[in-house]
C-alpha positions as CSV (number, residue, x, y, z in Angstrom):
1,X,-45.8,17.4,-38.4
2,X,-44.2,19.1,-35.4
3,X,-46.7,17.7,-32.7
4,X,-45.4,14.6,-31.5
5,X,-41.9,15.4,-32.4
6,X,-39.3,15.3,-29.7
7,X,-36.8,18.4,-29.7
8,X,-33.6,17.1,-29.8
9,X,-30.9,19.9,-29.8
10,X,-31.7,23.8,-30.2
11,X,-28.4,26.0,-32.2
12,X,-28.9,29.8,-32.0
13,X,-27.2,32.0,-34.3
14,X,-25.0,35.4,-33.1
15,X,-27.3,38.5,-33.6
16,X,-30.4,39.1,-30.9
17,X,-33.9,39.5,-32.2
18,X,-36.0,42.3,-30.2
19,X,-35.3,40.7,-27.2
20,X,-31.9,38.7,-26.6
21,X,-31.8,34.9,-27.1
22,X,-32.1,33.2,-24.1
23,X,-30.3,30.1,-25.5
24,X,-29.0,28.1,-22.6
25,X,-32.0,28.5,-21.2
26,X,-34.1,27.0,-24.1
27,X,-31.3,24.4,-24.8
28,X,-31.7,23.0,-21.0
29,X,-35.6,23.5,-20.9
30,X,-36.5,21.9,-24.2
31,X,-33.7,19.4,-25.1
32,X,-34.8,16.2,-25.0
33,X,-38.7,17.2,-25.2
34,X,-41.7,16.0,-26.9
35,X,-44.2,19.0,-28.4
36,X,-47.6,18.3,-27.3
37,X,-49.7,21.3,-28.8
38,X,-49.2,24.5,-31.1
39,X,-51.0,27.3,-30.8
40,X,-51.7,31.2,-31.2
41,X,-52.0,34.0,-28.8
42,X,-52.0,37.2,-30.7
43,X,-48.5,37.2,-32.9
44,X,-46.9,35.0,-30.7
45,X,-46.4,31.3,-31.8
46,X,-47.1,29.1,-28.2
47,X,-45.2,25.3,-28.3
48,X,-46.2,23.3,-25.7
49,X,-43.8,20.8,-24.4
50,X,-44.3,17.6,-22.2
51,X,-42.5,19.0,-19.3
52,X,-45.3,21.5,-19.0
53,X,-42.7,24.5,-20.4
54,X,-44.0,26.7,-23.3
55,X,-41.1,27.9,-26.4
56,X,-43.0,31.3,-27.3
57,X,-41.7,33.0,-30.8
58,X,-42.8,36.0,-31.8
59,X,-42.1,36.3,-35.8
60,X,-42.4,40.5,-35.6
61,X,-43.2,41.9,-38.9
62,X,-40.7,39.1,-41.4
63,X,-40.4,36.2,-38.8
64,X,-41.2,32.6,-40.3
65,X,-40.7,29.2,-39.3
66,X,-40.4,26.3,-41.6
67,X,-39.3,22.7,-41.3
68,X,-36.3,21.4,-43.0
69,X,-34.1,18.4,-44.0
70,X,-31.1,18.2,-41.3
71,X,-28.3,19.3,-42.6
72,X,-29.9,21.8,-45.0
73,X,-27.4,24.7,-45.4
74,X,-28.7,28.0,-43.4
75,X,-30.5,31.1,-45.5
76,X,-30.0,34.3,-44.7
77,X,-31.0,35.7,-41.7
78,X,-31.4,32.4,-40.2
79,X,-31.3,32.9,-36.2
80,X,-32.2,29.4,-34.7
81,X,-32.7,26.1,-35.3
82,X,-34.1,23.0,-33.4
83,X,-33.2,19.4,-34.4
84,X,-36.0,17.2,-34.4
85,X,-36.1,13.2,-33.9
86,X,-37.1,12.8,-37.3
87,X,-34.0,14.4,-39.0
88,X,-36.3,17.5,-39.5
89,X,-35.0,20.9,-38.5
90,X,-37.2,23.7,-37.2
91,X,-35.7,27.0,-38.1
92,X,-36.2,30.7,-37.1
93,X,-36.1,33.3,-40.3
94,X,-36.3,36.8,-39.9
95,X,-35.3,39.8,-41.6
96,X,-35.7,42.7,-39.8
97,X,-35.1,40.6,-36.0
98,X,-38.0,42.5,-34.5
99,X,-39.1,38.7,-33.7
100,X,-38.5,37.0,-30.2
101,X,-37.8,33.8,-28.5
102,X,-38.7,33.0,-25.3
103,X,-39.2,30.0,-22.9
104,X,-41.6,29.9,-19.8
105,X,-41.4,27.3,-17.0
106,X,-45.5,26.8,-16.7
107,X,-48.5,27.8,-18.5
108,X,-49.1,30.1,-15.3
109,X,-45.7,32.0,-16.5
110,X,-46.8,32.6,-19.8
111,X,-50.3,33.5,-18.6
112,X,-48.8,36.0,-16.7
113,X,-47.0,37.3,-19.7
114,X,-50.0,37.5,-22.0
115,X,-52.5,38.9,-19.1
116,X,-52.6,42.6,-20.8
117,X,-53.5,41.0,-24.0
118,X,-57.0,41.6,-25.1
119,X,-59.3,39.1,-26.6
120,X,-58.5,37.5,-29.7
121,X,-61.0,38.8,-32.7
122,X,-62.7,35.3,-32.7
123,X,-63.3,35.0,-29.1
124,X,-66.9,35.5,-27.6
125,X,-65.1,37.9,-25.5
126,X,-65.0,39.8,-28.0
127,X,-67.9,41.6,-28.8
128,X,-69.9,44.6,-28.7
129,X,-70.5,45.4,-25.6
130,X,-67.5,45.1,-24.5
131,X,-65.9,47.3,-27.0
132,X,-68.3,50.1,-26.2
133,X,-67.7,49.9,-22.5
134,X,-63.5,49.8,-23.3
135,X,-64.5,53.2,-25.6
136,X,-66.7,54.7,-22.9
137,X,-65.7,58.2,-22.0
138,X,-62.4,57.8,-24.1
139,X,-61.2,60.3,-27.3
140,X,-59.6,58.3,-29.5
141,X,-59.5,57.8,-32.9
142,X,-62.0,54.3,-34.0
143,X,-58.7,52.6,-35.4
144,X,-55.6,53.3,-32.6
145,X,-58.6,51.9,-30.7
146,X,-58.7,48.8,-32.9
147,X,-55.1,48.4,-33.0
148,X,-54.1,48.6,-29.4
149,X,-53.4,45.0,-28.5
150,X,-54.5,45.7,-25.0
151,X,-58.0,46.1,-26.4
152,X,-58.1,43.1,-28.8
153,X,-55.2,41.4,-30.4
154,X,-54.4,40.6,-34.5
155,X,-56.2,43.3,-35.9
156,X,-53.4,45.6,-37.3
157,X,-53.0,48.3,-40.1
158,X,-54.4,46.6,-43.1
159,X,-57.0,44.7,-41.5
160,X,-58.2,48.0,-39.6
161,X,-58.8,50.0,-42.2
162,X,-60.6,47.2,-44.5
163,X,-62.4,46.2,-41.0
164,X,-63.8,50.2,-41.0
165,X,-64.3,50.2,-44.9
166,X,-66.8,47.3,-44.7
167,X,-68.8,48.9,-41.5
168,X,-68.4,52.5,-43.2
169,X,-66.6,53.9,-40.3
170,X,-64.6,56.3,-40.8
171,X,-61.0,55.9,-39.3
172,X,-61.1,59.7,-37.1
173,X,-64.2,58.8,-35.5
174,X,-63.9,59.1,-32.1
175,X,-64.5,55.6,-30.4
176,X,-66.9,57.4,-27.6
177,X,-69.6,58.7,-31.0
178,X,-69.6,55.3,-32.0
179,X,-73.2,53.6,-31.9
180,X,-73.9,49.8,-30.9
181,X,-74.4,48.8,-34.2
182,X,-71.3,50.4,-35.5
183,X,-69.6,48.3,-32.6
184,X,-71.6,45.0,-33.9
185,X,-70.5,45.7,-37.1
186,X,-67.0,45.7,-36.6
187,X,-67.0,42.7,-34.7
188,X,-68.8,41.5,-37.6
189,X,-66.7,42.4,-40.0
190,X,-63.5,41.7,-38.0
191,X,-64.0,37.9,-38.3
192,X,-65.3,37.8,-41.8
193,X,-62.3,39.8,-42.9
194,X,-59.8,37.8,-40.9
195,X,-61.3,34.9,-41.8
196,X,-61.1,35.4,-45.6
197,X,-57.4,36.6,-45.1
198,X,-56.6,33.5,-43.7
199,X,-57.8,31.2,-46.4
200,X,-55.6,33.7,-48.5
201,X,-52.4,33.1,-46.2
202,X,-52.6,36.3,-45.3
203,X,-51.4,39.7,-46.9
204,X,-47.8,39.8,-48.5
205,X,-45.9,42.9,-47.8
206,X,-42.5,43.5,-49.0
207,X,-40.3,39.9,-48.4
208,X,-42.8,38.1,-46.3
209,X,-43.9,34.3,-47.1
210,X,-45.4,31.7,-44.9
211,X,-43.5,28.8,-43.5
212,X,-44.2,26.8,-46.9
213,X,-42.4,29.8,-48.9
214,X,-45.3,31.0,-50.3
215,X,-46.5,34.7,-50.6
216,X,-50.1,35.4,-49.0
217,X,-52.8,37.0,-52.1
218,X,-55.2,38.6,-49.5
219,X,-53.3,41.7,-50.9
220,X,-55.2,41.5,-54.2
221,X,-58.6,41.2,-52.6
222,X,-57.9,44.9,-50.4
223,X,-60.5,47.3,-50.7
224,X,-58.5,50.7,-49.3
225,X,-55.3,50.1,-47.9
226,X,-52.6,51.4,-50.5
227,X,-55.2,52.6,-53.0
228,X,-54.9,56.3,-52.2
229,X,-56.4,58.5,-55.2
230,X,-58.0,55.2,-56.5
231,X,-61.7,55.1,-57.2
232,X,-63.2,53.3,-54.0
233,X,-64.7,49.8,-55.5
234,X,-68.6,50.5,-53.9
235,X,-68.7,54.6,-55.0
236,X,-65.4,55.4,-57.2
237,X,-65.1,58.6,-55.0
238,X,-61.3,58.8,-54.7
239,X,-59.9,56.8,-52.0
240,X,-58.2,59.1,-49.1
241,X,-55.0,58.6,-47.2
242,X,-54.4,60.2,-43.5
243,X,-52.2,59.3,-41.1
244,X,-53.0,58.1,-37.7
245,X,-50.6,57.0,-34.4
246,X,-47.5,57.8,-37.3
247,X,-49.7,54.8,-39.5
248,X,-50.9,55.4,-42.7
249,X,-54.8,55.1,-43.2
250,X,-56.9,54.7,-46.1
251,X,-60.9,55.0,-46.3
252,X,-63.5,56.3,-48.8
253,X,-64.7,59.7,-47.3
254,X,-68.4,58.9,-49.3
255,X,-68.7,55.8,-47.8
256,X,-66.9,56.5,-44.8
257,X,-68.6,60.1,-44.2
258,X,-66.3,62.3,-41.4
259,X,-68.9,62.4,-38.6
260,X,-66.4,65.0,-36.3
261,X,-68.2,68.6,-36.3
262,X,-66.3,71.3,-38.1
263,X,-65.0,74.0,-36.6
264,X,-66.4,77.0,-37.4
265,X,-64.3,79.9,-38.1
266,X,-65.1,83.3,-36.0
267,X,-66.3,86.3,-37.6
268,X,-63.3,89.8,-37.1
């Protein structure tokens, strides 16, 4: 519905997101452009334009967009809106503003910009190997590791710890104890739990919806996140919660066994 579309005027409300709105820029770069191609890298929503310059929104933890009669009154915490040629308008929600909105010149720009980015989860990039060589001589717990978007991007807090459930990892491991199969399995498992969220639309936390208005249900299918004390579904040993990196973590310590050695106490 957007591809083809030619961006006719952009309005830009009076708060800044996490980074300000560069809004005469967009106006002068986009107005009057046709979209060409949508796509993802990482959280970041990438609109191509037929003048060769990218719009690049990140929607942070509550940001949606959604398509909209023109002429629709605003909702609340409406921050921008682009008027299409077909009467449509594209708007910018977000609740919390820790969403951005930026415009590059070339794809070489925003290469430049995304270049400490790891792989995404479904690339052949990323594999095996090249986790364990990233992990190689490093101390760091297995899920920081899985969440640091310089390592691989869209794998954050919920999917990390059902990523480690499935390969019964537990969450403290080091990343340098890990083996190569615990490696394959988490690239495994990374794309089979993705995957399913994504048919779900995702995993609803507090007010967040998609750009239809509807609430993701992979929520209902988790397996550890938020189920501290619960009996874990495979064992019914009570689920644990730690926190790692200021994050809350959940795993089953039968299936996910704590690998670390234990410090022994010393004899007076």
């Amino acid at each position: 519905m957007l591809i083809g579309r030619k961006i006719k005027s952009a309005v830009f409300g009076p708060l800044k997101l996490r980074l300000p709105l560069p809004d005469r820029k967009i106006s002068k770069q986009i107005a009057g452009k046709k979209v060409t191609a949508v796509r993802r890298r990482a959280k970041y929503v990438v609109i191509e334009l037929d003048s060769a310059s990218l719009l690049v929104i990140h929607l942070g933890m509550t940001g949606r967009l959604g398509l909209f009669p023109s002429g629709t009154p605003p909702a609340k915490h409406d921050h921008a809106s682009w008027l299409l040629d077909n009467d449509l308008e594209m708007r910018f929600n977000d609740t919390r503003r820790f969403g951005s909105i930026q415009v590059f010149d070339s794809e070489e720009a925003a290469a430049e910009f995304f270049e400490t980015l790891g792989p995404d989860p479904f690339w052949a990039a990323f594999s095996a190997p090249y986790l364990a060589d990233l992990a190689r001589g490093r101390n760091l717990p297995v899920k920081s590791f899985l969440m640091d978007n310089r390592i691989v991007t869209g794998i954050g807090n919920i999917y990390a710890s059902e990523i480690l459930f499935a390969s019964r990892v537990n969450p403290t491991t080091s990343v340098r104890e890990l083996t190569p199969g615990q490696w394959l399995k988490i690239v495994e498992n990374s794309r089979i739990i993705l995957t399913a969220a994504i048919a779900c639309g995702g995993s609803t936390i507090a007010d967040y919806v998609n750009s239809s208005g509807e609430k993701g249900y992979f929520q209902t299918k988790l397996k550890v996140y938020g189920r501290d004390r619960e009996p874990c579904p495979k064992c019914c040993e009570p689920i644990v919660q730690v926190r790692l990196g200021g994050r809350a973590s959940y795993y089953c310590p039968n299936c996910q066994p704590d690998v670390r050695p234990r410090k022994t106490k010393k004899k007076p």
